[in-house]
C-alpha positions, 0 to 999 in steps of 0.5 A: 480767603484772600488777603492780598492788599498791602497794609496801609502806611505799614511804614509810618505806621511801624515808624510812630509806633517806635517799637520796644523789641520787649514790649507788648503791642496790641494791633486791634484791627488784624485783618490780614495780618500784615501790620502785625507781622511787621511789628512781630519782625520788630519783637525779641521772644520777650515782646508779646502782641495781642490781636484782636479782631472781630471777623473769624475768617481774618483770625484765621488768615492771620494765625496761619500768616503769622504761624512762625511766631509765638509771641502772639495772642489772638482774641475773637473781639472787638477793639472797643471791649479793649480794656476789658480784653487787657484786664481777662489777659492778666495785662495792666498797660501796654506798649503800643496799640494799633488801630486801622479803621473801616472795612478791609480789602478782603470783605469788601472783595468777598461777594458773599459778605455783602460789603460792596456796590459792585457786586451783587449779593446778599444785603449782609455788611457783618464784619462779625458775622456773629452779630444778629443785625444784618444790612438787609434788616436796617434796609428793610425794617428801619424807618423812613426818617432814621434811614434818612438820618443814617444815609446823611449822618453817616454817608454825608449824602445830601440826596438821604431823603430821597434814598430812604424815600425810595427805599420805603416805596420798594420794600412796600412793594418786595423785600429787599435782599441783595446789593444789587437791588439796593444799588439800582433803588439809589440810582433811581433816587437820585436824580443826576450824580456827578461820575467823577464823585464815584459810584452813586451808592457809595455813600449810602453803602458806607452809611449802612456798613457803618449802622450795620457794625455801630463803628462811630458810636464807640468810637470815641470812647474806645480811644480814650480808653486805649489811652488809658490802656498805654504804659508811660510813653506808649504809642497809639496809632490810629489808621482813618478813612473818612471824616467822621472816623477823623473826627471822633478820633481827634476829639477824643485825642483832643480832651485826652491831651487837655485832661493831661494838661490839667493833671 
């Protein structure tokens, strides 16, 4: 298992967390580690960090990255349970929590997990590989009109009727199963992309990773409830990549602040 890409904005990151050597901080998207391991270097033997992280092999990498330390707790999780991950670990408020959204470098580079267009593999898209509902499922058993929905919502692909239109005619025909094929149904549907806008999938497969693993949906409220999770002068520092991310973390950062106000 490789996890070899530098943390994104480690050094802001690090910097808006303006960490208390003796707190406690939460990183709730592990992954590699590497954002945790800076903020373990800012720690004293009374700091205590907390990650959680809902793919097994990335708590695996971590606990063998961060092996030098004994300060860390390590939770099989997802950040939107957050509070009730404090509550079973006896934790009332913290310090700092940390939040880097979407998929990594590592499962979108390992072949066997389905996350990318450039490789072909079977259709899967799980960051918790524990979870039942799998890419190849919502391709091959979603509605015509729900994947359109989903390919425009979530990917914000102005051509999701065509795709969803296509993938109906070619699943009627044989079961989907890989990337690959998924790859060529969209070029199909799509009757001229632009290169410079990238790879013609890219959208559709960032639609159908975000159903597979319902990362928009509790977004909102898992922001607000890390707010409510954050000591008197606590920092939560949030990591997005595309809009709809953006969005949902500024609305709820929006009302959180008015509620303050009001208060």
């Amino acid at each position: 298992m490789k996890f070899n890409h530098k943390p994104v904005l480690l050094k802001e990151s690090i910097e808006s967390l303006k960490i208390n050597p003796d707190g406690i901080y939460v990183d709730g998207t592990l992954g590699g580690a590497g954002h945790s391991k800076e903020i373990l270097k800012h720690l004293s033997s009374r700091g205590r960090l907390i990650g959680i992280d809902k793919d097994q092999d990335a708590l695996k990498v971590a606990k063998d990255r961060l092996n030098d330390f004994r300060n860390v707790t390590y939770v099989y999780g997802n950040h939107d349970d957050i509070k009730e991950i404090l509550k079973s670990l006896n934790i009332d408020r913290v310090d700092g929590i940390l939040l880097d959204l979407g998929v990594s470098s590592y499962q979108i580079d390992t072949e066997a997990r389905g996350f990318s267009y450039m490789l072909n593999s079977s259709l899967d898209m799980r960051m918790d590989l524990g979870q039942s509902l799998t890419a190849k499922e919502i391709v091959n058993t979603y509605k015509e009109e729900e994947l359109a929905r989903i390919i425009y919502e979530y990917g914000e692909e102005k051509f999701s009727r065509a795709i969803a239109r296509k993938i109906i005619e070619t699943r009627n025909k044989k079961e989907i199963d890989t990337t690959g094929e998924l790859v060529e149904i969209i070029k199909n549907a799509i009757p001229y992309y632009d290169k410079s806008a990238g790879h013609p999938a890219k959208r559709t497969f960032q639609a159908i990773r975000i159903e597979t693993n319902n990362e928009i949906k509790p977004l909102y409220n898992t922001v607000k409830n890390a707010i409510e999770c954050l000591k008197t002068g606590g920092r939560l520092c949030i990591i997005t990549f595309h809009s709809l991310e953006d969005r949902a973390v500024k609305n709820a950062y929006s009302d959180a602040s008015r509620k303050m106000y009001m208060s």
